[in-house]
N, C-alpha and C positions, 0 to 999 in steps of 0.2 A: 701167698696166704691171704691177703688183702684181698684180689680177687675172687679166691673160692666163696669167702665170705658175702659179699658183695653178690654174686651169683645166685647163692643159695636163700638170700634176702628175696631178692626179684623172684625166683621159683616159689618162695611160699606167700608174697601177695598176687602171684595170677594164682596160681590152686585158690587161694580164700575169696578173690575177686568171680572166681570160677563156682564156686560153692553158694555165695548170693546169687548169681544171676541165674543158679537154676530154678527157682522159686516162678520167675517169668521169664519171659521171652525180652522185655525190656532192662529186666536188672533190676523191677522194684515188685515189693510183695504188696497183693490187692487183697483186703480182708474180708470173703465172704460174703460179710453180712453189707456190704460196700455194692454190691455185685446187683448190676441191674435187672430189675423181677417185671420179667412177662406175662402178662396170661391172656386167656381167648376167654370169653363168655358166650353161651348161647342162651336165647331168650327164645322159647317157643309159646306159640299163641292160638286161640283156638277162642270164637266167640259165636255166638246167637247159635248156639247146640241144639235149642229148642226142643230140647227132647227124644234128639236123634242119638241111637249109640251102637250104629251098625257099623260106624266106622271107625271104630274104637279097636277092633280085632290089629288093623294097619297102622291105626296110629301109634297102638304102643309099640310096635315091632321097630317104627323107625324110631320111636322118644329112646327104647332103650338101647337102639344099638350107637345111639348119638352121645348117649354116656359111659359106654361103654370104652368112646376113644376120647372122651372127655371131661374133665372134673368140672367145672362150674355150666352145668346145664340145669335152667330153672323153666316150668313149664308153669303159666300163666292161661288164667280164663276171665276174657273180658263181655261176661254176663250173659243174660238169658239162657239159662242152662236148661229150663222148662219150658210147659206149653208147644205141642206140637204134635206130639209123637201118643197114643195111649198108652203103648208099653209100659212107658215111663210115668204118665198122667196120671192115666186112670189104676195104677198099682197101690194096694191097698193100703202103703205108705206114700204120698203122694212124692213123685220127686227122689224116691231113693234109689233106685237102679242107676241114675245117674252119680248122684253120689258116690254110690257101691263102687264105680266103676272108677271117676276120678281118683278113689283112695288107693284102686289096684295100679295107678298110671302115678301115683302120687305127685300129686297136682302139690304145687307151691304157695298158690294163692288164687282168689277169684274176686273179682268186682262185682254188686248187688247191681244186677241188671232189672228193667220194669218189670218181668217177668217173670221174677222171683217172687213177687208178691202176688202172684195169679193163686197158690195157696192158701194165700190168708197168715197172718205171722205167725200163730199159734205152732202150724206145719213148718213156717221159715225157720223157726227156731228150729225145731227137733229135727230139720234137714240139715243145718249148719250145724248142730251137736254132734250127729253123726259124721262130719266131713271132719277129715284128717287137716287138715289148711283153712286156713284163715279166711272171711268175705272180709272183703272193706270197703267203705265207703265214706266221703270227706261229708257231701252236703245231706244227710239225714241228723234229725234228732228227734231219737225215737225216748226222750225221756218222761213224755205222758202217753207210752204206747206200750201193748204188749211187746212187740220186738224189741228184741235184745240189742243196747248200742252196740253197734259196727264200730271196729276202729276205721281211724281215717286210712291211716298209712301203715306200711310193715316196711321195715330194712330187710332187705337181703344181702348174705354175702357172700362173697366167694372165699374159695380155698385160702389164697393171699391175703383177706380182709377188705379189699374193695368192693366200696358199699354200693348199692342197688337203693335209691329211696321210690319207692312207689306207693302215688296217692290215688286213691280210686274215687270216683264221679259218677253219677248216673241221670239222664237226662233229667228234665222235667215240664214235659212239651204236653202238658193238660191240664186245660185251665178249670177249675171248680169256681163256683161262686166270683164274685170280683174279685179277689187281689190273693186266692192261693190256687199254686200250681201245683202237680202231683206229676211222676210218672206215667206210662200209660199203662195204667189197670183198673181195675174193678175198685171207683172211690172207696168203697166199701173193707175193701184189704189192706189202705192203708190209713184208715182210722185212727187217728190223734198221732201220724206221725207230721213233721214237719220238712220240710225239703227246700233249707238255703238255696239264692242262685247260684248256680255252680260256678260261674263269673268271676263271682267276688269271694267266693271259699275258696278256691285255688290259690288266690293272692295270698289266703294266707296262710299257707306252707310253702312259699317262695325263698321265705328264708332260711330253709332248710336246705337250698344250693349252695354248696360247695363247690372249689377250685378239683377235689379229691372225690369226689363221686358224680353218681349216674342218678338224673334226676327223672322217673318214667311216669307219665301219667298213664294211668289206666281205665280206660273213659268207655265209658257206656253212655257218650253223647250223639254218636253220627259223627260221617266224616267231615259234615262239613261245618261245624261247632268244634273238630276238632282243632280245624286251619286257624277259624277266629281266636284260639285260642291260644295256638300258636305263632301265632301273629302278636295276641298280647301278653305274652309270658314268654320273655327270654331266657327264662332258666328252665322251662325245657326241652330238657335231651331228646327225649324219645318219648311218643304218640302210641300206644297200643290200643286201639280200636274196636266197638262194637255198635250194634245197633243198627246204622242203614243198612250190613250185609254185605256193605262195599267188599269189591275185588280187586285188591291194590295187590296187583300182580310186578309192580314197579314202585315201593315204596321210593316216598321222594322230599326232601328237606323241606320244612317252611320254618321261615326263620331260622331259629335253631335246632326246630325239633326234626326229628324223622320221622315221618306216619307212616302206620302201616294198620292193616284190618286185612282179615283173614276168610271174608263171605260168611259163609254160614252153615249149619248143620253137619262142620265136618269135614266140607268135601275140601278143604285146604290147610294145611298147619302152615302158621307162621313162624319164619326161622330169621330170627336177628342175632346176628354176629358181632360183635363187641371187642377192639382190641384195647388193650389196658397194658403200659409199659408204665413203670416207678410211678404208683397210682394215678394216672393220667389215661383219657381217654384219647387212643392214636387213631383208632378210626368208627364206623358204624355203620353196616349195609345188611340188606334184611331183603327177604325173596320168599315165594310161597311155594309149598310142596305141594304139588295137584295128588292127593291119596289115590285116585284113581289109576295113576303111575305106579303104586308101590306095589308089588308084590309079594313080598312077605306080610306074613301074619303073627301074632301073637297066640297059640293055641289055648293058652290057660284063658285068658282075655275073649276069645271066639268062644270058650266054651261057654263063659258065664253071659255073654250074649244070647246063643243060642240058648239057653235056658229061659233068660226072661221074655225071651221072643214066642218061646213056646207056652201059646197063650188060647186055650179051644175058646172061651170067650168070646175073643177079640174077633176068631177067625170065623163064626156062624155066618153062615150068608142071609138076609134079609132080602133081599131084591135080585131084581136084573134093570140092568139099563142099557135101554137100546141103541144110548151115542153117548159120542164123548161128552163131555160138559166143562169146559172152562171159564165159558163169560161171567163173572159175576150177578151181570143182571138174570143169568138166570138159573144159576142156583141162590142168588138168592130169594126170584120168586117159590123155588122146589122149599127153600128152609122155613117160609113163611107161608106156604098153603101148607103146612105140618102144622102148625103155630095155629091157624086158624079153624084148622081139621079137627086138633086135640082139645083145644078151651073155646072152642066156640066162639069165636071173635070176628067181626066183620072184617077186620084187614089187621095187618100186623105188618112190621118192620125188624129189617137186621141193616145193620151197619156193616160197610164194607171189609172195616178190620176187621170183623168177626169171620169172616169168610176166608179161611186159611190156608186151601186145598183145591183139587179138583176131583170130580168122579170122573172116571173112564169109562167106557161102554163094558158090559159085562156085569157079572156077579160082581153085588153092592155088599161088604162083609161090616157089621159091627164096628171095625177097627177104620175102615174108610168114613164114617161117620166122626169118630172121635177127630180122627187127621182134619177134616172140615170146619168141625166145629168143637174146639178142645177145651175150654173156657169156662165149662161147667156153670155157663150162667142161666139164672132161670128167667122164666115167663112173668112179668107182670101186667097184669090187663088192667087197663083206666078205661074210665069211661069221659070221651071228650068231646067236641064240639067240633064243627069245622075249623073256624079261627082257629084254636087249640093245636087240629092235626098242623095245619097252614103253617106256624110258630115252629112246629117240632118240625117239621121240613126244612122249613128255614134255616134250623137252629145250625144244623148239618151241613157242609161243607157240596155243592152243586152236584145230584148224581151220587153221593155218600150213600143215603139212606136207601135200602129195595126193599120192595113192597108185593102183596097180595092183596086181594079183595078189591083192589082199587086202581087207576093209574093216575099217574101221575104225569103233565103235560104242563113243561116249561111254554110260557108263552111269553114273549119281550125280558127272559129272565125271571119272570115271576110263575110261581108253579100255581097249578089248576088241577083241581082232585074233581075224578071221573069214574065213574061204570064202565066196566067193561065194554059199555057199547056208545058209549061216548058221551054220554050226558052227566053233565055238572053235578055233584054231588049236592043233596039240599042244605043247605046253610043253618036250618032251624032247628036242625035232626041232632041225636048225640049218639055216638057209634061206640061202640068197643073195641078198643086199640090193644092189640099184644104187641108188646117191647122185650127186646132182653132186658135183663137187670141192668147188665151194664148202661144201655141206651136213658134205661130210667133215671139212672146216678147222674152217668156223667154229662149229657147233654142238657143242655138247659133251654127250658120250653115252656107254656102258657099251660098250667092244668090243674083245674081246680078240683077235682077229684084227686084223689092220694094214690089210688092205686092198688089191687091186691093182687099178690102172691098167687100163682098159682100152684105154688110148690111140684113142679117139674121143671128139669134142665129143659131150652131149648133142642141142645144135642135126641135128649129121650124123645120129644116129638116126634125130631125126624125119624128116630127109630122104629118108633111104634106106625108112626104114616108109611115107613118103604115096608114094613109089613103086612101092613092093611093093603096096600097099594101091589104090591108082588113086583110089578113091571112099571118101569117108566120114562118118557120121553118129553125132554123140555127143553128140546133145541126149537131156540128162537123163542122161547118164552118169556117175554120183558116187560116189564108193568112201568116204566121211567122214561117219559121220549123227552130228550132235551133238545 
């Protein structure tokens, strides 16, 4: 009896020993919410658009089939979204077909690039009203200006709650008068804004790193502003790039950051992968999709492209050109025997950055003008002195400035304005100089005349001269020997 008992003791604690340990494989019960949380982030990036958005049809075909096998994909734009392209330019909202399009891609956020302000803030704003996502930027303050303050930063977050802190920056590499710097645009567009160095603005949202998030700047500095920066700020993570165009086909740690920039116009998304185990960052590597590779399309996305492309405008032919034209010096002697054709000016000047394109041999369309010269800036004619021109030559960077009516001949480094047929310009004489606007604003130069308006874009010159003109040839046309 003693026995059975005994027996029947032992058979019912292995069943109950039996009955816990089915709960695990070890014997002990793990609650759930105990249970360590994985996830993957992707970060795509796309910068200096410029107003391109023919490749917008491929890009979203991969954004969405990358969320399709994934919950936290956030798509980023690190600036210049304008300026380039007429489609986009010259549309009768200025800047919205890009827009239009980001909202169809639904864009997560953008950083105020220099070339946001090529509009004028009036248009910034009513561009950014109409955008589904957020601009930001840390070093602006726009609080005696039309434009609307930018935030500095936006959190993002993922499905799990791991935060994304991203502070957006944008360069400011031109100098106005002695001691304020501006972006590079038209002084004129950013009127009573103010623009902290970016330097020491970043410092201060450093203490916004945390042990539990991802600290990302979003910089529309260049890349190589973005190293210094990385260099002096160890709290961040991750570098998202715009501005030099860089092709950082191998993004690569500095310090602790990760840099990465995506070229330009397009022809590359950037893809940052992110892993996140019990809110911690486990790893972070990032690579560029060459769009050229992809073959699929977005057909809704193709269509509202091909619409805004469809443009008889843009597409009038004006000309024929009988060669290619790449050199600078000599289109931009062709921009500036326009300049001096249309307002009557003894010589005229364009600045290098103004020169955005090239022409190719063949039928010169409307829209090849815009791609050239997209800027919309106008003509103003001074009347100045030799000294004067001498000062605004100087003012400019060696080889910057090209020229019509005149040449210009470096000798021991110091320039020497000439006639065409080689003779010293007279010293006593006062000439009439067309400048773009821009040249007028931003460079600084000897001139005691004010300067008037001649209310026409540069752009409309050239238009109206390749029309007058029918046909043209200005290989090897250079007015600059250094």
């Amino acid at each position: 009896m003693f026995k059975q008992v005994k027996y029947s003791l032992v058979l019912i604690l292995l069943l109950v020993l039996g009955a816990c340990s089915s709960d695990s494989d070890n014997g002990f019960h793990v609650d759930p919410e105990e249970e360590i949380k994985s996830e993957k982030v992707f970060l795509l990036h796309l910068n200096d658009l410029h107003a391109n958005i023919n490749n917008f049809p491929a890009i979203a075909a991969y954004v969405n089939s990358l969320r399709e096998e994934n919950d936290n994909v956030f798509l980023l734009s690190a600036g210049d979204l304008f300026s380039g392209d007429p489609v986009v330019d010259q549309f009768e909202k200025p800047g919205y077909p890009m827009i239009h399009l980001m909202n169809e891609l639904q864009f997560d956020l953008a950083v105020l690039g220099n070339h946001e302000f090529d509009y004028g803030q009036k248009v910034l704003n009513e561009r950014m009203a109409d955008a589904n996502f957020p601009f930001i930027c840390a070093n602006i303050d726009a609080s005696n200006a039309v434009l609307n303050q930018p935030d500095a930063y936006k959190k993002l977050n993922t499905k799990g709650g791991f935060e994304l802190f991203v502070l957006g920056v944008v360069e400011t590499g031109t100098k106005i008068n002695d001691d304020r710097y501006i972006p590079s645009t038209h002084p004129d567009k950013v009127e009573g804004i103010n623009f902290p160095y970016y330097k020491y603005t970043i410092g201060d949202f450093t203490k916004y790193k945390s042990d539990d998030n991802l600290f990302v700047l979003l910089s529309h500095l260049g890349q190589g502003s973005d190293v210094k920066m990385a260099d002096q700020y160890s709290e961040l993570d991750l570098i998202i790039g715009g501005h030099s165009h860089s092709v950082i086909d191998k993004p690569y740690v500095q310090n602790n950051a990760l840099i990465c920039q995506a070229g330009s116009k397009g022809r590359y998304i950037g893809q940052i992968e992110i892993d996140i185990e019990d809110g911690k960052v486990l790893s972070k590597k990032a690579k560029l999709v060459a769009v050229s590779d992809l073959s699929q399309v977005d057909a809704g996305i193709e269509s509202i492209v091909n619409d805004y492309n469809n443009n008889p405008v843009l597409e009038r032919v004006i000309a024929y050109n009988e060669t290619d034209l790449y050199d600078k010096d000599e289109l931009g002697a062709l921009m500036c025997d326009a300049i001096n054709w249309k307002v009557n000016t003894n010589m005229s000047f364009q600045n290098s950055g103004g020169i955005r394109s090239s022409l190719s041999k063949g039928d010169i369309k409307v829209k090849d003008v815009y791609h050239l010269d997209p800027f919309n800036n106008e003509v103003v004619v001074f009347e100045m002195s030799y000294a004067e021109i001498i000062s605004l030559v100087k003012s400019s960077g060696s080889g910057d400035l090209k020229v019509s009516g005149i040449n210009i001949r470096y000798t021991n480094n110091k320039p020497v304005l000439e006639d065409y047929d080689g003779n010293k310009l007279d010293q006593q004489k006062t000439y009439k100089v067309g400048l773009s606007s821009y040249i007028a604003s931003a460079y600084k130069f000897d001139h005691a005349n004010a300067g008037k308006n001649a209310n026409i874009t540069t752009a409309t010159c050239l238009i109206e001269f390749l029309e007058f003109k029918q046909r043209i040839n200005y290989e090897g046309v250079r007015h600059v020997f250094q």
